[in-house]
Backbone as ProteinMPNN parsed JSONL, in Angstrom:
{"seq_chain_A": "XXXXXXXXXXXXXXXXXXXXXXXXXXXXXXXXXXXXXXXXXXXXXXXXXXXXXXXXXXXXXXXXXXXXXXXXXXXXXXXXXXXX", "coords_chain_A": {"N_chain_A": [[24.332, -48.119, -13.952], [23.199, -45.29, -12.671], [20.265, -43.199, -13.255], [20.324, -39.461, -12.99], [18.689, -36.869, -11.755], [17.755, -33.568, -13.158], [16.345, -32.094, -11.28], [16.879, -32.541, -8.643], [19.862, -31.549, -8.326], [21.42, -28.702, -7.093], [22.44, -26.275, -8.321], [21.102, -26.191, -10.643], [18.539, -25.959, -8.997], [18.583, -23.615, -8.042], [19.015, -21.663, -10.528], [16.818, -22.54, -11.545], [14.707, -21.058, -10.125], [15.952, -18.317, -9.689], [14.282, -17.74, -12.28], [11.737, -17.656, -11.699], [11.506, -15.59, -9.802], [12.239, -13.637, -11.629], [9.831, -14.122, -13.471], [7.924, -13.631, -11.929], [8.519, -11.035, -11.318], [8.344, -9.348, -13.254], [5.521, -10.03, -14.108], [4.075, -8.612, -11.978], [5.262, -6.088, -12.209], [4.188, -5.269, -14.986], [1.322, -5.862, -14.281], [0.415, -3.39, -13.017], [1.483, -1.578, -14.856], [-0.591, -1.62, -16.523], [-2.847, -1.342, -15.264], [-2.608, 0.886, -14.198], [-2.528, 1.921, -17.389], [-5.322, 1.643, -17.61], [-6.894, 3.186, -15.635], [-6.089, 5.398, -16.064], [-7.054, 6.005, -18.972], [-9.746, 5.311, -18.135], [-10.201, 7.503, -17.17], [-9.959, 9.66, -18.722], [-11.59, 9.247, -20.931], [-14.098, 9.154, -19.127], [-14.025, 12.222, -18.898], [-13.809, 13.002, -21.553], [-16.786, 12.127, -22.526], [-18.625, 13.721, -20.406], [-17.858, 16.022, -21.49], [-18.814, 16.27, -23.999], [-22.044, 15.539, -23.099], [-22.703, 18.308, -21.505], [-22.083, 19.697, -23.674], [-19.613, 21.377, -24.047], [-17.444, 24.049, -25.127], [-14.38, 23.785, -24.303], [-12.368, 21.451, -23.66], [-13.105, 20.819, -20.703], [-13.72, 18.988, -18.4], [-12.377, 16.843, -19.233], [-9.822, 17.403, -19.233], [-9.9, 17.779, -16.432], [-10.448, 15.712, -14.858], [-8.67, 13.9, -16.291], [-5.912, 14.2, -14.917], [-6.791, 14.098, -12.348], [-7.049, 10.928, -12.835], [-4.507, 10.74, -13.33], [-3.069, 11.131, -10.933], [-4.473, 9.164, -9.356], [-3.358, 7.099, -10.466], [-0.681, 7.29, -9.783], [-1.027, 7.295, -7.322], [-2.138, 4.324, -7.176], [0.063, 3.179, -7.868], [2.251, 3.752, -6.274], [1.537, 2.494, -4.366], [1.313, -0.488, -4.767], [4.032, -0.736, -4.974], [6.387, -3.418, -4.119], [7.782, -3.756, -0.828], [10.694, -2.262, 0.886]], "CA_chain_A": [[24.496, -46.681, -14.001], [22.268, -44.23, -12.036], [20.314, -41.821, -13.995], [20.209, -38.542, -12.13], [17.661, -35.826, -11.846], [18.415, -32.672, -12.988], [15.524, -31.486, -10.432], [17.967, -32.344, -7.361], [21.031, -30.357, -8.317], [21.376, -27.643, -6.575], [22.146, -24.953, -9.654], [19.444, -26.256, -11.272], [17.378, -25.19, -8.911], [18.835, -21.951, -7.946], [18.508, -20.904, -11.593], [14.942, -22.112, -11.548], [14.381, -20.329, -8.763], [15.932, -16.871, -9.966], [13.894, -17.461, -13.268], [10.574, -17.554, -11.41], [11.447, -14.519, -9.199], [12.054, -12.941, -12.401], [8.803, -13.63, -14.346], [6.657, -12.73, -11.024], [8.827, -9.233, -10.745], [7.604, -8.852, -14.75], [4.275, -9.909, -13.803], [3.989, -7.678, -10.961], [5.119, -4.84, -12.769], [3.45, -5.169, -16.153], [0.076, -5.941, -14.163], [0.497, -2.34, -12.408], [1.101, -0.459, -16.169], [-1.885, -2.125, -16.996], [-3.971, -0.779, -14.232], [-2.568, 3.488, -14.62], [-3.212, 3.136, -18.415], [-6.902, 1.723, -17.574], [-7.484, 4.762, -14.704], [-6.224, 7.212, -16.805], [-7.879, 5.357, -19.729], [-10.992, 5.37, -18.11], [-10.637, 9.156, -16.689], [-9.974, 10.674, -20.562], [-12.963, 8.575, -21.525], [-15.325, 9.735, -18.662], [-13.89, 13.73, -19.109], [-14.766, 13.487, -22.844], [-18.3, 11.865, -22.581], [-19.135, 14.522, -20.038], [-18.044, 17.283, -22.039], [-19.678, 15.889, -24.696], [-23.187, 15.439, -22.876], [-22.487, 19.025, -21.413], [-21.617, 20.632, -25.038], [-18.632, 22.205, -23.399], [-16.144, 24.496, -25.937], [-13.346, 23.631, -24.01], [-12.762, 20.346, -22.624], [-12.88, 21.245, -18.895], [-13.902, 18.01, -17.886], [-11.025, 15.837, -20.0], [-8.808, 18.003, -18.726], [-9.488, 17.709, -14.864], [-10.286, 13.763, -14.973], [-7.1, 13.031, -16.834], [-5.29, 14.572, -13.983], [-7.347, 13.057, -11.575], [-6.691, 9.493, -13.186], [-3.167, 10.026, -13.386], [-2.686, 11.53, -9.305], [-5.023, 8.378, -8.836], [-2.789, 5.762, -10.612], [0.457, 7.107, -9.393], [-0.996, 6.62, -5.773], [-1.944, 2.831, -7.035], [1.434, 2.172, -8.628], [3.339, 3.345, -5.4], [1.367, 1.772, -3.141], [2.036, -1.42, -5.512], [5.621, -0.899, -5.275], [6.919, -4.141, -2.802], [7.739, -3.344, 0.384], [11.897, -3.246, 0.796]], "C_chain_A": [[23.182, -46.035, -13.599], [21.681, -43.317, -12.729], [19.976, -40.676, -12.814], [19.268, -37.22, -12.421], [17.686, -34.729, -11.962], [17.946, -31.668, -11.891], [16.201, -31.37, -9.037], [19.222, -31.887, -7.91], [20.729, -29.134, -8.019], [21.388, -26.077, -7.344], [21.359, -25.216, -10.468], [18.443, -25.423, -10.518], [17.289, -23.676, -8.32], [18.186, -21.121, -9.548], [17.311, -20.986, -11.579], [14.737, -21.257, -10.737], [14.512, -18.529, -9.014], [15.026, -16.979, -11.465], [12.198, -17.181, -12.973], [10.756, -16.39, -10.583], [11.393, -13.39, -10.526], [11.097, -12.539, -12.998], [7.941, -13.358, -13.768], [6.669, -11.393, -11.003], [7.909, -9.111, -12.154], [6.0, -8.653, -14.807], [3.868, -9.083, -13.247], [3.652, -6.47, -11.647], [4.527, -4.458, -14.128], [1.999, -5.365, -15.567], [0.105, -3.93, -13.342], [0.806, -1.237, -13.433], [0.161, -0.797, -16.371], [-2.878, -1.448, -16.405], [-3.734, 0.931, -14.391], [-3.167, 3.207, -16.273], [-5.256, 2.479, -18.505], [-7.004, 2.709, -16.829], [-6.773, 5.456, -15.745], [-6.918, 7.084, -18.072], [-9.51, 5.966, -19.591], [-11.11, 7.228, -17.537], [-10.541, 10.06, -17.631], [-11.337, 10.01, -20.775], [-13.925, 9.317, -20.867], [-15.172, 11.359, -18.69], [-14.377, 13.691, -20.614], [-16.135, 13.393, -23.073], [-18.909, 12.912, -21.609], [-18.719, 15.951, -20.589], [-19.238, 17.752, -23.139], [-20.972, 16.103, -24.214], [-23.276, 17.092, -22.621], [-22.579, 20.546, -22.739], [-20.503, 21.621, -24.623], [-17.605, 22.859, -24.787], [-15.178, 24.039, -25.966], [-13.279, 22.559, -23.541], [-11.97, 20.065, -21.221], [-12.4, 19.815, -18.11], [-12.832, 16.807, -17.913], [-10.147, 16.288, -19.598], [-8.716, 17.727, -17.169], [-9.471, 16.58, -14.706], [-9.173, 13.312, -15.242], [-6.36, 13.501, -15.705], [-5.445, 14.44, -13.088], [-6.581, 11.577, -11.327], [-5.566, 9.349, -12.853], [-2.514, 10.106, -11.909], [-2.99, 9.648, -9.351], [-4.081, 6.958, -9.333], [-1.47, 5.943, -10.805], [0.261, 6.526, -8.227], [-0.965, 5.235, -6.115], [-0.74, 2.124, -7.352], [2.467, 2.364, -7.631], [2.814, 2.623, -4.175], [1.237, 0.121, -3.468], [3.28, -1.901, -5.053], [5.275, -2.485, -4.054], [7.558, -3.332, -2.381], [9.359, -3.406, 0.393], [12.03, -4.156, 1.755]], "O_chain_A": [[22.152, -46.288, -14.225], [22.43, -42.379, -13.0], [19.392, -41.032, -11.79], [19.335, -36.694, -13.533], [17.65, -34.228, -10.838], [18.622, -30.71, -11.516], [16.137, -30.343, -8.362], [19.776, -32.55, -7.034], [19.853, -28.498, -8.605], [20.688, -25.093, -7.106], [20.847, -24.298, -11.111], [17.724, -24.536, -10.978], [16.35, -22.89, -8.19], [17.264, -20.313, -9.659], [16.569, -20.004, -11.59], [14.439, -20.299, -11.45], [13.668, -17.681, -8.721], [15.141, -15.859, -11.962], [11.479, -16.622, -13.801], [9.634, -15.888, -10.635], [10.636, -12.42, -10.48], [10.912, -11.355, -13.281], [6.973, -12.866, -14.348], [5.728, -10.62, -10.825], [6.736, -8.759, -12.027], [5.35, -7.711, -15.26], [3.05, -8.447, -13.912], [2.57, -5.9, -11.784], [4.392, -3.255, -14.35], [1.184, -5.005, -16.416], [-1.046, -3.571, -13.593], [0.52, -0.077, -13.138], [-0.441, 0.266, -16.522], [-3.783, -0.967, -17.086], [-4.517, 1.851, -14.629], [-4.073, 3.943, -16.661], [-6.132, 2.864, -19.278], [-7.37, 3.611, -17.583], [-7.468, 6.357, -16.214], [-7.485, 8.126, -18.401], [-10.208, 6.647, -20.343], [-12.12, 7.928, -17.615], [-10.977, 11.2, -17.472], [-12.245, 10.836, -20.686], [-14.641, 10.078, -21.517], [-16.243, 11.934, -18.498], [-15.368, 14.37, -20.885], [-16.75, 14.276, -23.671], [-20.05, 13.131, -22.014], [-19.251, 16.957, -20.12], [-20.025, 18.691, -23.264], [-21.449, 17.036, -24.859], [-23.969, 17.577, -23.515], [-22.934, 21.724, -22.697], [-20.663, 22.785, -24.99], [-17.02, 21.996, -25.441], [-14.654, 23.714, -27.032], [-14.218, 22.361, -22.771], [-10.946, 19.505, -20.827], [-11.359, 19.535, -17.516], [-12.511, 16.058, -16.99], [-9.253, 15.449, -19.485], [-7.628, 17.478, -16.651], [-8.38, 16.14, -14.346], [-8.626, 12.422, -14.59], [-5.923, 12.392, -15.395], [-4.439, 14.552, -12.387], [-5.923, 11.14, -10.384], [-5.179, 8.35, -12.247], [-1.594, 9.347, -11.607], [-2.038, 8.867, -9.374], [-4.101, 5.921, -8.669], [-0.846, 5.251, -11.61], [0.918, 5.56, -7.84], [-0.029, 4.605, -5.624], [-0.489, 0.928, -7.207], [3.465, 1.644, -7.661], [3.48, 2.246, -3.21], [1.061, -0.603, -2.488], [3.596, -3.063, -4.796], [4.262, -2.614, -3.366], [7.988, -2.345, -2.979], [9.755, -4.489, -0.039], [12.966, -4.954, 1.722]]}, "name": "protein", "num_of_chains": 1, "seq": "XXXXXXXXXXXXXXXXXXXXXXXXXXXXXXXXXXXXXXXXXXXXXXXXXXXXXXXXXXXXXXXXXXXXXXXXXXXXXXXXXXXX"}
């Protein structure tokens, strides 16, 4: 009796196959939230420390940076997207 490999069957390796397309798309797209909430992360951070150094009332600076950050890490998350 032959033992057989489940590595050569063919739905074996289809499913492998859609299970690794799956955890790259996840990858993909969980490395690309990662990256907007560091830029907008880091653009609240650098608007408060310059209000701060500043002594500003209002915070001018936290305010235009964060809106900065977030223009800046929509552009990176659609120019992310794959291609169709």
């Amino acid at each position: 009796m032959e033992d057989k490999n489940p590595k050569d069957d063919p739905e074996f390796r289809n499913k492998l196959d859609e299970g690794v397309r799956k955890t790259n798309a996840f990858a993909q797209y969980s490395s690309l939230g990662f990256q907007m909430l560091g830029t907008i992360g880091l653009g609240v951070w650098g608007g408060v420390k310059l209000d701060e150094w500043q002594g500003n009332e209002k915070p001018l600076w936290t305010i235009v940076l964060s809106l900065v950050a977030i223009g800046a890490s929509l552009y990176l998350f659609i120019r992310g997207l794959p291609k169709p």
